[in-house]
N, C-alpha and C positions, 0 to 999 in steps of 0.2 A: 378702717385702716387702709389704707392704701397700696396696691400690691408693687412691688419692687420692678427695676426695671426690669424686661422682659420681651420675649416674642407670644403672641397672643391670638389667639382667632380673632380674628379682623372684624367687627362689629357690622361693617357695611357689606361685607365681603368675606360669607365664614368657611368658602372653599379655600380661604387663602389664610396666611398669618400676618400679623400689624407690628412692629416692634412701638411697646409702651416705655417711656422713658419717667416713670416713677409719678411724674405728675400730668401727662397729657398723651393723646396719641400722634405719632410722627408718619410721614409720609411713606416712610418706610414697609415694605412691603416682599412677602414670599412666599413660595408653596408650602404647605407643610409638610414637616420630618415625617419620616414612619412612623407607624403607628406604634407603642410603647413609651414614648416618652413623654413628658409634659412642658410646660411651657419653658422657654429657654429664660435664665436670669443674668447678668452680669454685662458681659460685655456688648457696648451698643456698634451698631452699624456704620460703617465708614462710605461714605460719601465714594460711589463708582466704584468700590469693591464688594464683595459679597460678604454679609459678616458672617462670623467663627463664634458661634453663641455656646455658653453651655449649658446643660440639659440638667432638669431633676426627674432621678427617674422617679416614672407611678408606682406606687403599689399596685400588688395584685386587687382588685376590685376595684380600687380609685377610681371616677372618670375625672376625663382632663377637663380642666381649666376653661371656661368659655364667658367672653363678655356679654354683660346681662343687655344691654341698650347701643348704639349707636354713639351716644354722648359720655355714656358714664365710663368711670378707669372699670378692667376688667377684674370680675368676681366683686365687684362691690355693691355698696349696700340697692337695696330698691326697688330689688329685680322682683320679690315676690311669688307667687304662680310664675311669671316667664321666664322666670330663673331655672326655674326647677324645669320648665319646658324647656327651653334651651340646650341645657344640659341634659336631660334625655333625648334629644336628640341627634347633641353629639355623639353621647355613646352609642344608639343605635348607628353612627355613621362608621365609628369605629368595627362596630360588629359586623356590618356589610362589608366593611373592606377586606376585613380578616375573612369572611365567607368566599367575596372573588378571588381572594389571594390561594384557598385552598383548592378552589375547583379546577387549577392548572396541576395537581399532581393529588392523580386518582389512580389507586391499584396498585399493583406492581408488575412487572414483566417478569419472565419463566425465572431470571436469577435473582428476584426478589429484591430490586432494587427500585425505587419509584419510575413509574413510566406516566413521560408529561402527554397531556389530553388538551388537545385546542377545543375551548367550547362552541360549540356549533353557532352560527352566525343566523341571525333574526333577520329579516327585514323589519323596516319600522316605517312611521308615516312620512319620517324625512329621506328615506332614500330613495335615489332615484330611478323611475321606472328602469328596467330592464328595454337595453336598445337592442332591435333584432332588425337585418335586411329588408328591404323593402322588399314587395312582392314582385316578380317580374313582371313585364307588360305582356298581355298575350300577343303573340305574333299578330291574329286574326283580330286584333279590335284596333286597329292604328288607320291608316286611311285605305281609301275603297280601291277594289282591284284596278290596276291600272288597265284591265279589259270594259268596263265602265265609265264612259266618258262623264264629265262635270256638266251637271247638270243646273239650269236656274230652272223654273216654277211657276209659271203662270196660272195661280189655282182661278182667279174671276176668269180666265176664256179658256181656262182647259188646257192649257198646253204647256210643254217642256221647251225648252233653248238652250242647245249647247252651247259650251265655253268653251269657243278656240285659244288659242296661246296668245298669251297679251292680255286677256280679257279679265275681268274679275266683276264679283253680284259689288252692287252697288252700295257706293260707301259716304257718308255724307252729302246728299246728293236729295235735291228740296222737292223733284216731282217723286212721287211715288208709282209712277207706271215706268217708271227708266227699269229695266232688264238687267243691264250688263253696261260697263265701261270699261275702255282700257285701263292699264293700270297704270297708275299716278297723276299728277296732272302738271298742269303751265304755265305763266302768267301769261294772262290775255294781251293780244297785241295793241290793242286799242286804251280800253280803260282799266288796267292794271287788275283787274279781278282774277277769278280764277277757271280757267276752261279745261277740260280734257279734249283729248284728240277723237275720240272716238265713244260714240254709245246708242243702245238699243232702246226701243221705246217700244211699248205694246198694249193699246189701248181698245176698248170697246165704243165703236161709231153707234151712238144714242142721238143724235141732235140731228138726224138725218132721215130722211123718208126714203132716202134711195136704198138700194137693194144690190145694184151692180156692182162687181169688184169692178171692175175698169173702173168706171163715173168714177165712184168714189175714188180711186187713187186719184184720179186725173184734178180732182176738187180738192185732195189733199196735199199734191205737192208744195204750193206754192205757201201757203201755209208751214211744211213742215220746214220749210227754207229760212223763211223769214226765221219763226222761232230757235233754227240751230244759228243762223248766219247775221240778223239783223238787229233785232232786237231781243233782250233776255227778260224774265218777270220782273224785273222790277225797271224797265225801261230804260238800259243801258245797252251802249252799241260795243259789244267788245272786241271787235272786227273793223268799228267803224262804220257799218251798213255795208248792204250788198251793191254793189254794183252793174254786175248782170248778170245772166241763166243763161243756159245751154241741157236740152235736152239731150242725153246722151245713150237711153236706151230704155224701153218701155215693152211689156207686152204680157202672154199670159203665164202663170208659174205655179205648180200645183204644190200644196204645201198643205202637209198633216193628209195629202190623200184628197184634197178638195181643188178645186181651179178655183186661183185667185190670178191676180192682175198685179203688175206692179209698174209705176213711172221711177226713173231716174235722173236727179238735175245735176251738172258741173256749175259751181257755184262760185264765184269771183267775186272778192270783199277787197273795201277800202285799203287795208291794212293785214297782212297775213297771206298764206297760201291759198286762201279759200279753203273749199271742200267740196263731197260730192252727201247730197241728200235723194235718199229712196223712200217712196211710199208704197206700202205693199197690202194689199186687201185681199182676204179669203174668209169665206164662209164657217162659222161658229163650229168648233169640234163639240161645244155641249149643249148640243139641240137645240140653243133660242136663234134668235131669227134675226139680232144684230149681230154685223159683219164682224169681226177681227181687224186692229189694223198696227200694224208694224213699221213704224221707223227707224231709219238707220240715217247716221250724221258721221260721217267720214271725215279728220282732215285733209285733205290734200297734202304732197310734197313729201319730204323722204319720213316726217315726223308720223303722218300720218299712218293707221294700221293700213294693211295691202286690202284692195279691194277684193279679191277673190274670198275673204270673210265673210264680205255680204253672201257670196251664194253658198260657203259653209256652212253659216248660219241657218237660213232659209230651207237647205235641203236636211237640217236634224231637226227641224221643227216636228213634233209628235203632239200627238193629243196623251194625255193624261195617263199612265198605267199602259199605253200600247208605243212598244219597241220598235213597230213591225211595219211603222204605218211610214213610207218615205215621205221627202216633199222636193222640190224643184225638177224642171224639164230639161237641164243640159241645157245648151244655147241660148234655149229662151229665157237663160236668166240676165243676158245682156252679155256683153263686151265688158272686158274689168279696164280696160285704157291705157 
């Protein structure tokens, strides 16, 4: 027999109710009433208004009404075992609800009237963490006392080099003995590349039998010229080439506590301000028996950093772990120009 028309637990969807219209199911769709009453019969649902259905009530023990399949009309035949599953299931759904429903009025209060109880709140695996303050920063772990100059690190020859202002440890930058360079860089005047105005070089003299800091500065100048002023590694002029030198100041400079020697060149290129280039050579702070030798490439003109850097530089040159250890002579670090 076929059940009448009706509102019905939804076969696809049995939180909800379907309205059956006697031989199919319709799109029609809604929460369910309270719990005590049974499926609604008669009147169907109106298109964009809410229908006005009427109720048969249950008996006491009856359970409600529930469709056996997805396809079939509801309560009818086929359902077998899942019928009978089904519908004990609704009614234990029923029996839950009327247990939530009673756990909000527990007791009574001193005049005997019910007193309503919020049930205490669970977390579960879908809520979300608890959000609390971040931890403050400690004062003392943010950067170093501003009584500690900035240091770079020369751990292969043992020594320290402070960073005056402008300066910054080197960044994209293809030698790996360069120190320090100013900060940012320029297009080159010559072939469009990329130059900085300023930077430190600190290498170990191995390809040499001499022993002198002078020689050796004096066999390194010209050298360190070409490579800041003339030509670059991969054989571009970004200056245009040098055009010519000019000694501007030379002699001896004691750095990390040792006598070393240093030349200085004023350097004139094609194209640009030029610059000035120093070689400076002193003796190993970590006991081997090749020199130390330090380059400085300057550019010239107001872009360029001030020369008195060079002998800032120079004179916080330390050996490794010692504060204490001065370097440069006053005067004898040249003329700044």
């Amino acid at each position: 027999m076929t059940p009448p028309p009706g509102w019905y637990r939804d076969p696809s969807a049995p939180h909800q109710e379907r309205w059956w219209d006697g031989t199919a199911w319709t799109e029609h769709r809604r929460a369910p009433e309270p719990v005590g009453y049974g499926p609604a019969v008669g009147q169907a649902p109106q298109t964009g208004q809410p229908p006005t259905p009427m109720y048969q009530p249950v008996q006491p023990g009856q359970a409600a009404t529930v469709p056996l399949s997805s396809g079939g009309a509801p309560g009818g035949p086929g359902g077998g075992g899942r019928g009978k599953a089904v519908a004990l299931t609704a009614a234990a759904a029923v029996l839950v609800a009327a247990i939530v429903t009673g756990v909000f009025v527990l007791g009574e209060d001193d005049g005997g009237s019910p007193r309503t109880q919020t049930p205490p709140v669970t977390a579960t695996a879908t809520d979300p963490a608890p959000v609390s303050d971040p931890p403050s920063p400690s004062p003392t772990a943010s950067a170093p006392s501003a009584d500690d100059p900035a240091l770079v690190e020369d751990q292969l020859n043992g020594v320290t080099f402070p960073l005056p202002d402008g300066w910054v440890r080197p960044k994209y930058v293809a030698e790996d003995d360069v120190m320090m360079t100013t900060d940012g860089t320029y297009d080159c005047p010559a072939d469009g590349s990329v130059c900085r105005h300023g930077l430190v070089v600190s290498r170990t003299v191995t390809a040499n039998a001499e022993s002198s800091p002078k020689v050796l500065a004096q066999q390194d100048i010209e050298d360190a010229a070409d490579d800041a002023y003339d030509r670059d590694l991969i054989g571009n002029k970004p200056f245009g080439g040098i055009e010519s030198h000019e000694e501007v100041a030379s002699g001896p400079v004691a750095v990390a506590g040792r006598a070393g020697y240093y030349v200085r060149w004023r350097v004139k290129t094609a194209k640009g301000p030029g610059g000035y280039v120093q070689s400076m050579v002193f003796p190993s702070t970590v006991g081997t028996e090749s020199p130390i030798l330090v380059r400085y490439v300057f550019d010239a003109g107001e872009d360029g950093p001030p020369l008195a850097d060079m002998d800032t530089i120079t004179k916080g040159i330390r050996p490794i772990g010692d504060a204490d250890t001065g370097g440069g002579v006053g005067s004898g670090i040249g003329p700044t120009d």
